[in-house]
N, C-alpha and C positions, 0 to 999 in steps of 0.2 A: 504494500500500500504506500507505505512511505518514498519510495525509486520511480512509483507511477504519475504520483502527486508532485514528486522532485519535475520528473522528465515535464510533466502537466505546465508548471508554474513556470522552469527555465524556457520553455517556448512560447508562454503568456509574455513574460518578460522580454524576449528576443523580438517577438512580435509589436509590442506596445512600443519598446526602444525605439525599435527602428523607425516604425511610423511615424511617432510621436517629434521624433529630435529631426526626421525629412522631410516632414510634411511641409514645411513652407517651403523648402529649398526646391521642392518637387514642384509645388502651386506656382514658384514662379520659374521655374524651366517650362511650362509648360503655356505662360504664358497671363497669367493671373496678377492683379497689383498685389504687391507686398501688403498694405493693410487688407484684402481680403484674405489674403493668406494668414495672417496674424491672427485677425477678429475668427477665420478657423479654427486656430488653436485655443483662443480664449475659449472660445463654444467645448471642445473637446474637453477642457478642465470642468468646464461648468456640467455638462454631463457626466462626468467621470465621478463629481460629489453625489450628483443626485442616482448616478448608478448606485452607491454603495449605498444608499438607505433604500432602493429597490431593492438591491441584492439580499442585502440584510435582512430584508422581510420577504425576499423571496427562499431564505433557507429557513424561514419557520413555517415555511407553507410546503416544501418537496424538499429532497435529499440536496443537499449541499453541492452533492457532486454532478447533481442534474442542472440546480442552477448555476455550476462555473459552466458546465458545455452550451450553457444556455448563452452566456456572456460571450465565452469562446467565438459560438457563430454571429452573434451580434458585431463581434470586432469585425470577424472573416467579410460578413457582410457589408461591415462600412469601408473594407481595403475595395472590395469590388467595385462599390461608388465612386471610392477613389479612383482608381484604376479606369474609371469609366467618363473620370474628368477629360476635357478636350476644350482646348482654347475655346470653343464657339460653345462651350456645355454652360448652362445656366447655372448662377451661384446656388440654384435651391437645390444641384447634384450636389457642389460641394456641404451643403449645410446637411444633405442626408447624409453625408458622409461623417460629419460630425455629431450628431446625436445618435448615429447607431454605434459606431465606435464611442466616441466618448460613455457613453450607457454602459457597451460593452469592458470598458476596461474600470469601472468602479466594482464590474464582479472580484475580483482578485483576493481582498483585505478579507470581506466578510465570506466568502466560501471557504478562504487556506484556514480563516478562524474555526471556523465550523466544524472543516472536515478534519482538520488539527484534533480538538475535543472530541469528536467522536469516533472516528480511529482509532485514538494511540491514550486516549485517558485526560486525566488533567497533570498526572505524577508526574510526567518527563516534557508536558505542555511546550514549557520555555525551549527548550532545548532541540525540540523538534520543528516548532514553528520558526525558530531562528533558522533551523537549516534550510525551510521552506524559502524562509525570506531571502537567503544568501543566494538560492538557487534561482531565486526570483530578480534578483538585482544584476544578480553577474548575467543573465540573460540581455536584459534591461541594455547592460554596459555593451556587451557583444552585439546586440542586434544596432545597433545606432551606430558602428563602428564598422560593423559587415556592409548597413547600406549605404552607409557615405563611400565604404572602398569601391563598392560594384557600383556606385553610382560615376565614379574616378577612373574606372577602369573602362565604363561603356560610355557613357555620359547619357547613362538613365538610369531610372530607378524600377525600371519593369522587373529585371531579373529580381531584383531585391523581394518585392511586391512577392513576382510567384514563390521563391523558398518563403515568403511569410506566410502565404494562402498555404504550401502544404505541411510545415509547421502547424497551423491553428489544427488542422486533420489529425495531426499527428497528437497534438495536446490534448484535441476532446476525447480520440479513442482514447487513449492513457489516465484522465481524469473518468472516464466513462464504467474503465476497468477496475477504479480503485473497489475493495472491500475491505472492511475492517477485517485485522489477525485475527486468526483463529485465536490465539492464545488470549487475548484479551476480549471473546467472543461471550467467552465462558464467565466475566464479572458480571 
């Protein structure tokens, strides 16, 4: 449970990085003004708060682990919007691209909380959800890093974009697969 929810969260993180730190640099390779690029970011923060009090009362309504794959394709969803921007595309792609994304990446804090506690206990809590976190950050760090290279290397961000889309594949199956240990079945 723990190595699924690891692999889960480092490709939430890889995936948010990336987006997150190129999304303007991309809005305006592609031909977009710098402040609507901006005023996207701003909107992605402002959904990402209001994700996590969604999220947060969406794990006291289903399994925790349903609603991160839930968040997962929310993100997948708002890359494809992205992805789908085109100098002549109307600002209201980009802005679905930030309220599905943004939505999507407020799942993170209160699922890792969630599925932390009811996996592994509250006794080792700390210790686990740090690891969670670490695996979540150094994602975070790599993916913002990975698509500034392939952005430098091709001079686009598409390639980046698709290892994100099958990345987020890759996290929900893994977040989809967790089960609590058996050994801690039996408390």
């Amino acid at each position: 449970a723990f190595w699924l929810m690891a692999v889960s969260y480092f490709t939430n993180g890889l995936c948010q990085g990336g987006i997150t730190q190129n999304q303007v640099p991309h809005l305006g390779d592609i031909g977009f003004p710098v402040v609507a690029a901006v005023t996207a970011l701003g909107v992605v923060g402002l959904g990402s708060a209001i994700g996590k009090l969604v999220f947060g009362w969406l794990c006291d309504v289903i399994p925790a682990k349903h609603a991160c794959a839930i968040g997962l394709v929310f993100q997948a969803s708002g890359l494809i919007a992205l992805m789908s921007v085109k100098p002549t595309s109307s600002v209201a792609l980009i802005f679905l691209y930030t309220i599905l994304f943004g939505l999507g990446i407020g799942n993170w804090l209160p699922t890792m909380s969630v599925l932390t506690s009811s996996c592994f206990g509250l006794a080792s809590y700390g210790a686990i959800f740090g690891a969670l976190n670490f695996a979540q950050y150094f994602g975070s760090a790599s993916g913002a890093l990975m698509a500034a290279y392939i952005h430098d290397t091709f001079n686009s961000y598409r390639w980046a974009f698709i290892i994100f889309l099958t990345a987020y594949a890759v996290g929900t199956a893994a977040i989809l697969l967790v089960r609590r240990p058996k050994s801690l079945q039996n408390e």
